[in-house]
N, C-alpha and C positions, 0 to 999 in steps of 0.2 A: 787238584782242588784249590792253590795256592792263586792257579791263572785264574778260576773260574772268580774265585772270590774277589780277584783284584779287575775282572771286567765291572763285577758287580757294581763294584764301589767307584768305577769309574764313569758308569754310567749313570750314577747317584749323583755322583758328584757335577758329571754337564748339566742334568737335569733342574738342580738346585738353581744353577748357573744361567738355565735355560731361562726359570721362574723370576729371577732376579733382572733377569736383562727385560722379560715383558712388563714387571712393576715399573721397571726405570721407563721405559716405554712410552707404559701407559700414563703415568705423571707428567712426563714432557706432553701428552698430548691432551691433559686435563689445562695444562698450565697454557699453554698453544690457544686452547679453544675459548679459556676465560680473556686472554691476550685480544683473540679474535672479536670474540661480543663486547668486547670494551671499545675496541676502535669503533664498530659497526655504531653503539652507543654516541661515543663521540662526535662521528660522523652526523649523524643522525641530529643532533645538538646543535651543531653548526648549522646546518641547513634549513633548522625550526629558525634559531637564531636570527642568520637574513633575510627567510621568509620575514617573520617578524618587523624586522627592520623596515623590507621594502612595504607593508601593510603599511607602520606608520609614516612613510613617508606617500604615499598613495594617499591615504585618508589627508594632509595637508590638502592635496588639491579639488577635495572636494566642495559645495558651495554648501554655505553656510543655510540650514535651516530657519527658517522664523516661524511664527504662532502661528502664524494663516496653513502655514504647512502640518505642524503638528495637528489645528483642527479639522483639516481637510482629513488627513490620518483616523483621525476619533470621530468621525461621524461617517467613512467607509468600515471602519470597524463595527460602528453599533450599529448600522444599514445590513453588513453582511451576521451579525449575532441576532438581528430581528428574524432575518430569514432562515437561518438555522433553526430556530427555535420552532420557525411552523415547521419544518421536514421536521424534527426528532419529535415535536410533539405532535404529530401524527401517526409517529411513529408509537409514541409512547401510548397513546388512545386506541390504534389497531390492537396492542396486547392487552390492554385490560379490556378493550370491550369482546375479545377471541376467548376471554376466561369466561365469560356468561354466556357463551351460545352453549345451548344445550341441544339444539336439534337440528337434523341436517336442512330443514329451511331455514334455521337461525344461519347456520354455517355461512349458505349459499346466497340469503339475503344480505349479510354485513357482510363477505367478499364485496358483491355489488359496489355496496355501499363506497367501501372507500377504496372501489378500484375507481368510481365516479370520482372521488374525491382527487384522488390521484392526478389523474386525468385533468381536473381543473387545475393543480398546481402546476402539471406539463405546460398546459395553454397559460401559463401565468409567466411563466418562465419565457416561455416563446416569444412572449410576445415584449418581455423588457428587455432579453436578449437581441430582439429585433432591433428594439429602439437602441441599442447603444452602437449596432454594428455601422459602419459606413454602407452607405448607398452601394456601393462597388461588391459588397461582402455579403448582402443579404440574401443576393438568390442562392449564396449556396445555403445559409440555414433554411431555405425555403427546400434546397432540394435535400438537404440531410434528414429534412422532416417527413417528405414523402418518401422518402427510401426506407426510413426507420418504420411507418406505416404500414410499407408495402412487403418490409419482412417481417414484423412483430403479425398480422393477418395470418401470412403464412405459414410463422410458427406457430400461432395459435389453433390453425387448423391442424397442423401437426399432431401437438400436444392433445389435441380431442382425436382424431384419430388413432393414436396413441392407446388413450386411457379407452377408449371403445372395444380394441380388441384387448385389450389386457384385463378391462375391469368390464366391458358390456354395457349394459344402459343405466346402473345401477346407480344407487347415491356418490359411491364413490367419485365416478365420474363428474358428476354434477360439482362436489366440493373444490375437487382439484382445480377442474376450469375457470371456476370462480378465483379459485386463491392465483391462479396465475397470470390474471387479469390484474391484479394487485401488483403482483409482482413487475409485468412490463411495465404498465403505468407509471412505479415509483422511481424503477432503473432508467426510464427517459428521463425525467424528474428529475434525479442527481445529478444524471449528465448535462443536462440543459445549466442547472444550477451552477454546478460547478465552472460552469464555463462564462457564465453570466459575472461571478464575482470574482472568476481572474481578469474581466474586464473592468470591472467596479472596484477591485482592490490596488490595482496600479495609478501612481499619480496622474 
């Protein structure tokens, strides 16, 4: 009984021993890891640091601004905010005039309508993005415009054949067509735009 009791307690005893040596352990490897994210901090510090440095000495070598510069600036500014304002508030006229149609010729006719509309700011776009490109650069917006053409057709016979076997000859048909004639129109439209006043936004 005397042996069994003195294993007992000796194995109590490493155990405690056991427990004590993984707290000590684990603290060196709390203290290790706070050690670690402080240097990485550090590091990290220094690097902003001559980043920093070398920005402001880079910025020395740049040329001096003057007024002519800053109002070339503020009138590509309030040139490309004029033309935003017609996209968004077209944007903003397709939703309130979509809350009065009450009938599916309402529907089908205001589609029309400002997929027409659409359509004309495409051709508005095209045609300033024209003038800004070089002689050398044009034929390819000529040929991005026929390709875009040549698949926006295709998808849109798609999309009616589509809605023909899914929906048949119904109104449904009719509205969907319409609203996705809207839809291509204004997605060339942004594209065109958007490309037009990263050429009108650079000095």
């Amino acid at each position: 009984m005397k042996k069994g009791r003195s294993v007992v307690i000796g194995l109590a005893v490493a155990g405690i021993a056991l427990l004590a040596a993984c707290a000590v352990l684990l603290a060196v490897n709390q203290r290790l890891r706070a050690e670690n994210a402080q240097l990485r901090r550090d590091a990290f510090g220094a690097r902003l640091a001559a980043d920093l440095a070398t920005l402001r000495e880079q910025s020395k070598t740049l040329p001096d601004r003057n007024a002519d510069d800053n109002a070339a600036d503020a009138d590509r500014l309030d040139t490309a905010a004029d033309q935003l304002d017609d996209a968004d508030r077209l944007d903003r006229e397709y939703a309130a005039a979509s809350l009065e149609w009450q009938t599916t010729a309402d529907m089908v006719d205001g589609n029309v309508e400002f997929a027409d509309r659409w359509k004309a700011m495409m051709e508005q776009y095209l045609r300033r993005l024209h003038e800004q490109l070089d002689p050398e650069h044009q034929p390819w917006l000529a040929a991005s415009q026929e390709q875009w053409e040549a698949f926006a057709n295709a998808n849109s016979e798609l999309h009616r054949r589509v809605y023909v076997q899914t929906y048949g000859q119904g109104t449904m048909r009719q509205i969907d067509m319409a609203g996705s004639h809207v839809g291509r129109y204004r997605t060339r439209t942004m594209e065109l735009k958007s490309l037009y006043e990263t050429m009108t936004s650079c000095p």
